[in-house]
MARDOLUM-913442 format. One record per residue: chain; x, y, z of N, C-alpha, C in turn; residue number from 1. Coordinates in nm, 3 decimals. Layout:
% MARDOLUM-913442
  chain     n.c1     n.c2     n.c3    ca.c1    ca.c2    ca.c3     c.c1     c.c2     c.c3  resi
      A        X        Y        Z        X        Y        Z        X        Y        Z   NUM
...
***
This chain:
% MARDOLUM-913442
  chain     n.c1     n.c2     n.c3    ca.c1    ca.c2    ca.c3     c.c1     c.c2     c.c3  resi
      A    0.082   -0.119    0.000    0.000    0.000    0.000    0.086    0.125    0.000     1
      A    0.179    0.149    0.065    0.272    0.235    0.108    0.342    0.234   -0.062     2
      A    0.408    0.185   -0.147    0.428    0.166   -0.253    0.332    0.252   -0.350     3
      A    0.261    0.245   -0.352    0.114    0.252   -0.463    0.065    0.421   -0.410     4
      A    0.084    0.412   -0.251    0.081    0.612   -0.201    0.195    0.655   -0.332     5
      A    0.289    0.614   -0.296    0.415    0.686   -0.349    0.360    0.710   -0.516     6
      A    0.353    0.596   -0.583    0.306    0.644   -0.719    0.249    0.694   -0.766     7
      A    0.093    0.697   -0.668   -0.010    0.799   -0.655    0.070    0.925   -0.635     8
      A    0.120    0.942   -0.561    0.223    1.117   -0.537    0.310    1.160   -0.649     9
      A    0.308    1.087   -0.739    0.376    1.109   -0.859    0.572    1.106   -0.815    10
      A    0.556    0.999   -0.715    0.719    0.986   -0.673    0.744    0.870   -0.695    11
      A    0.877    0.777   -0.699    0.900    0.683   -0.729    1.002    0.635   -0.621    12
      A    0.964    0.510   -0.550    1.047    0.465   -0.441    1.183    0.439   -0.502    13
      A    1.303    0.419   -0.428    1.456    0.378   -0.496    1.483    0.241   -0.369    14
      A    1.371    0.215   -0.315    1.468    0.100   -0.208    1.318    0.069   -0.131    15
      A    1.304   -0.051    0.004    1.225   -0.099    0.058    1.275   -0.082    0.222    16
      A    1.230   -0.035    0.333    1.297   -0.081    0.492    1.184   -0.179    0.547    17
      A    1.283   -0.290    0.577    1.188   -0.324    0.679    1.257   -0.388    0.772    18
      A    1.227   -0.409    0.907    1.267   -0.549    1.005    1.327   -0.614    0.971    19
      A    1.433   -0.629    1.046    1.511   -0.719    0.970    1.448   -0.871    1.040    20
      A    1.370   -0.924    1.137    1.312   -1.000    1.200    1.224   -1.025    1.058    21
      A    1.146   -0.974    1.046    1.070   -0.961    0.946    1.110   -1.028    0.783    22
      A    1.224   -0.951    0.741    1.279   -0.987    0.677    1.314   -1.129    0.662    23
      A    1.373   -1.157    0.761    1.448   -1.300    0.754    1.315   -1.427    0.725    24
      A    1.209   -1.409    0.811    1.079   -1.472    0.801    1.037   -1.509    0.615    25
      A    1.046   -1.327    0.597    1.047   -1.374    0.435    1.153   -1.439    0.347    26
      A    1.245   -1.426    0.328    1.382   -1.510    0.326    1.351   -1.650    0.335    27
      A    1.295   -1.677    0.434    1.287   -1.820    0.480    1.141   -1.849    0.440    28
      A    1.028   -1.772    0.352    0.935   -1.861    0.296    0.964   -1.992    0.219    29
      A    0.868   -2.093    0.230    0.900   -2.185    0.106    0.760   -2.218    0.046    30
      A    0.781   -2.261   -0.060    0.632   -2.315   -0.145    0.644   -2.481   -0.094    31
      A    0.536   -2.533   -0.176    0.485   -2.657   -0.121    0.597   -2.766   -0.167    32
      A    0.691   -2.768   -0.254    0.798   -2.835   -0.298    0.893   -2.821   -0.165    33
      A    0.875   -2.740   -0.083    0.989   -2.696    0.031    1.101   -2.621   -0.039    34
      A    1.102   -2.542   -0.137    1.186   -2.470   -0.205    1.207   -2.303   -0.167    35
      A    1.283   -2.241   -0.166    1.305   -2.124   -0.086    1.198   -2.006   -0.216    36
      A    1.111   -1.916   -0.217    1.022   -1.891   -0.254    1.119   -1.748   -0.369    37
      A    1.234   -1.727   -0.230    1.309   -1.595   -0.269    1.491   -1.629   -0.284    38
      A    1.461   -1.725   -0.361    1.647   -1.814   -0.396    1.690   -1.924   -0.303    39
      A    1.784   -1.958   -0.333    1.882   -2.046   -0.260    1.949   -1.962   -0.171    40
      A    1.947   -1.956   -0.053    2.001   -1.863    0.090    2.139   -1.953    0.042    41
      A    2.230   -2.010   -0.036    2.362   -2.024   -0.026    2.424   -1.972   -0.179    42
      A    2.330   -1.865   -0.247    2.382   -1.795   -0.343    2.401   -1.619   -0.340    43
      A    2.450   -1.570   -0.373    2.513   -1.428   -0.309    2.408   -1.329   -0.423    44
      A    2.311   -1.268   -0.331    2.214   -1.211   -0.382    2.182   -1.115   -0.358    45
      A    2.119   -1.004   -0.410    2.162   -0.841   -0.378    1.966   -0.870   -0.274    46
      A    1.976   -0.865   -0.200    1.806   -0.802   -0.084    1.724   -0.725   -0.190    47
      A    1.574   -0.792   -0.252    1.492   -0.732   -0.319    1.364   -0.733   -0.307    48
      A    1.267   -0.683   -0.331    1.129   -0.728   -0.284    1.073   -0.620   -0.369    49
      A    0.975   -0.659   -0.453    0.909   -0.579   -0.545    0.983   -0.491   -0.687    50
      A    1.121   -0.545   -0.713    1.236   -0.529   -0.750    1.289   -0.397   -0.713    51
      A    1.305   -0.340   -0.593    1.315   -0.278   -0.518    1.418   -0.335   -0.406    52
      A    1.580   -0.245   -0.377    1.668   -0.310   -0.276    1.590   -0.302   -0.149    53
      A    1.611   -0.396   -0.035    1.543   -0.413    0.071    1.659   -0.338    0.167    54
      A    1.651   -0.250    0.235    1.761   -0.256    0.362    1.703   -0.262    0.506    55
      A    1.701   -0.380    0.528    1.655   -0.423    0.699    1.700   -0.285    0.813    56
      A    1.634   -0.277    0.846    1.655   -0.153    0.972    1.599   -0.155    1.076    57
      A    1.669   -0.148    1.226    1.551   -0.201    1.347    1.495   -0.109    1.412    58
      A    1.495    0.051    1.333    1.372    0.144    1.375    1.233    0.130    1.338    59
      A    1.224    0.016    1.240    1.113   -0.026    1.214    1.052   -0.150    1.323    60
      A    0.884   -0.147    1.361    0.879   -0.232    1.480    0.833   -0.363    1.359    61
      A    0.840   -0.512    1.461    0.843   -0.583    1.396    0.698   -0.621    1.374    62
      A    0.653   -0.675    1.221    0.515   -0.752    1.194    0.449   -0.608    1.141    63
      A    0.509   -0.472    1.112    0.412   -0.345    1.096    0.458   -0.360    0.926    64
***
C-alpha cells in the first residue's frame, strides 16, 4: 500500500525498509515443494522485494 501512495504522489520509491526479524521470516518462505520462494540462501544475492533493494533496519517495529 505504502508503494502505490508513493506512485499515486507522482514519486517513485529507490529501495524498501523493513525489520530485519521480518525480513528473515520472508527469506525463509518456502512453497509446497519446500523450495526457498526468494532463492537459494547459499547464493550471493543483492536483498529485493518488489524489485526494489530491501535494507533491513531495526527502527522499524516488527510484523508493521
Amino acid at each position: 500500500m505504502g508503494l502505490l501512495q508513493i506512485a499515486l504522489s507522482n514519486y517513485a520509491a529507490d529501495g524498501v525498509t523493513i525489520n530485519p526479524i521480518d525480513w528473515v521470516g520472508i527469506e525463509q518462505l518456502k512453497e509446497a515443494q519446500k523450495r526457498y520462494i526468494f532463492g537459494n540462501p547459499n547464493e550471493l544475492a543483492t536483498s529485493r522485494l518488489w524489485a526494489l533493494d530491501v535494507m533491513p533496519t531495526l527502527p522499524h517495529p516488527k510484523g508493521v
